[in-house]
C-alpha positions as CSV (number, residue, x, y, z in Angstrom):
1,X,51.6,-199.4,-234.6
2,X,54.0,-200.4,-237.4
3,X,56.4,-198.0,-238.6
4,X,55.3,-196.6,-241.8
5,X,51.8,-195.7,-240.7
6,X,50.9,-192.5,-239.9
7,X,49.5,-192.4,-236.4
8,X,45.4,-191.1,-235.9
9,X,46.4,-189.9,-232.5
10,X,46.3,-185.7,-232.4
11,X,50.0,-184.5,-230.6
12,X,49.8,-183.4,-227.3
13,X,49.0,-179.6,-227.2
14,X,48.7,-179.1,-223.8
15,X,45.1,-178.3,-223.3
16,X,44.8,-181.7,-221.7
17,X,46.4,-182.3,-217.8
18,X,48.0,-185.2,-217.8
19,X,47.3,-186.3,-214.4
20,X,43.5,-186.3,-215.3
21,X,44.5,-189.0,-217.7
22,X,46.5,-190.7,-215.7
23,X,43.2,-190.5,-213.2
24,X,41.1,-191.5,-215.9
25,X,42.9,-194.5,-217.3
26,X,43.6,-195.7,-213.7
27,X,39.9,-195.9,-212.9
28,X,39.3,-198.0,-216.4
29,X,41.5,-200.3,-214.8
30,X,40.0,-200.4,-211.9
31,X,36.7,-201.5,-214.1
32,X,38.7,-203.9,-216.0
33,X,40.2,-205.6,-213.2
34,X,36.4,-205.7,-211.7
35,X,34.8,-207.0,-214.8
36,X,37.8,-209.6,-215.2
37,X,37.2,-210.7,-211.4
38,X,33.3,-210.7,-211.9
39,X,33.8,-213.0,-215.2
40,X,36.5,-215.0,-213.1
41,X,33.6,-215.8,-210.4
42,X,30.9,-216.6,-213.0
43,X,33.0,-218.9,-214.8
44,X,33.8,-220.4,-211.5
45,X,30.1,-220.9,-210.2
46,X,29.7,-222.2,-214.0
47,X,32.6,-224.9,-213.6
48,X,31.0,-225.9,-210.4
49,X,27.4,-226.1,-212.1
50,X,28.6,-228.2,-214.1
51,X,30.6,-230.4,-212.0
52,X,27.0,-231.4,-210.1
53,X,25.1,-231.7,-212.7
54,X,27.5,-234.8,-213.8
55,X,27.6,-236.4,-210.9
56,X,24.4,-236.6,-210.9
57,X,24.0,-237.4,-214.3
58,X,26.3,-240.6,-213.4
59,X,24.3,-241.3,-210.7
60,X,21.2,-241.0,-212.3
61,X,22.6,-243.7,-214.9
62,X,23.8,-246.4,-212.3
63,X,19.7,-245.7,-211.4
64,X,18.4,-246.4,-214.5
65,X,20.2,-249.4,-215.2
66,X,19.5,-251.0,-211.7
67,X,16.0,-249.9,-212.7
68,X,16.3,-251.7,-216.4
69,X,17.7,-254.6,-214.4
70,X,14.7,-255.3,-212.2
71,X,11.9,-254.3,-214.7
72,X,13.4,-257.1,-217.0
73,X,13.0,-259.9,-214.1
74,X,9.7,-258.9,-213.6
75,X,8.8,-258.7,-217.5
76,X,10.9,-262.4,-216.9
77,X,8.6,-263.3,-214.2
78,X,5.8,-261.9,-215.6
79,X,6.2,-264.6,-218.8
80,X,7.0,-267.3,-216.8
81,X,3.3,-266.5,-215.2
82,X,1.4,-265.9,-218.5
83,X,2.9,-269.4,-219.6
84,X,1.4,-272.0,-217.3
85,X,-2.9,-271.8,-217.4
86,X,-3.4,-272.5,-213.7
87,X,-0.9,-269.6,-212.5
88,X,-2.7,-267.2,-215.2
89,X,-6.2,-268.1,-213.7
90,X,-4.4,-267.1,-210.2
91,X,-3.0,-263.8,-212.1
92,X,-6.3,-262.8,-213.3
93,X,-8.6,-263.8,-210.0
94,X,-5.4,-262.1,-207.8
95,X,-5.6,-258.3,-210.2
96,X,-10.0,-258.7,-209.9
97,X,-9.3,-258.4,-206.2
98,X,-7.3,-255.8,-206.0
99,X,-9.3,-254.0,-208.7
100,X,-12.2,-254.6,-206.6
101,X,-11.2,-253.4,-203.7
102,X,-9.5,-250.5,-205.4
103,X,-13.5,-249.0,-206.9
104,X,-14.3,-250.0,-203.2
105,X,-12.2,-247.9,-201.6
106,X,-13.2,-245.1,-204.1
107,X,-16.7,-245.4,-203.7
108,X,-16.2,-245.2,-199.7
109,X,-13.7,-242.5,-200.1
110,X,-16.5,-239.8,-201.3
């Protein structure tokens, strides 16, 4: 409080014990210290969230480009296959086969 205001406290009269208040505003403090500490924890647990969720963010990155890598040889491959007639007869007789035997193995399955 600055000097030159008036204060909106009431004075002391004496109707109050001051050892209730000294009770009183000891046991606030004892709930602000245990609200601080319960906030201390949280942020805490948070910071460690937080921590594991970006390693495995990184991780999950090195994943996706070894995943980019080999989905781009086999697109590469893939070409290279298309390209030449007699290895796209192959390509198409090879996926009838496996298609084949893929309704067969439904149709035996029920």
């Amino acid at each position: 409080m600055s000097l030159g205001q008036a204060s909106n406290r009431r004075p002391y009269t004496g109707s109050v014990d001051p050892e209730s208040l000294e009770r009183e505003n000891d046991k606030s403090l004892e709930d602000l210290g245990a609200k601080a500490s319960f906030l201390k924890q949280v942020t805490q647990n948070i910071r460690e969230e937080v921590d594991t969720q970006h390693l495995l963010i990184d991780n999950m990155g090195g994943g996706m480009n070894s995943v980019q890598g080999s989905l781009g040889n086999v697109v590469g491959r893939f070409k290279t296959v298309m390209e030449d007639k007699q290895k796209r007869k192959m390509f198409i007789i090879a996926g009838g086969i496996v298609v084949a035997f893929l309704l067969l193995w439904l149709a035996l399955r029920k």
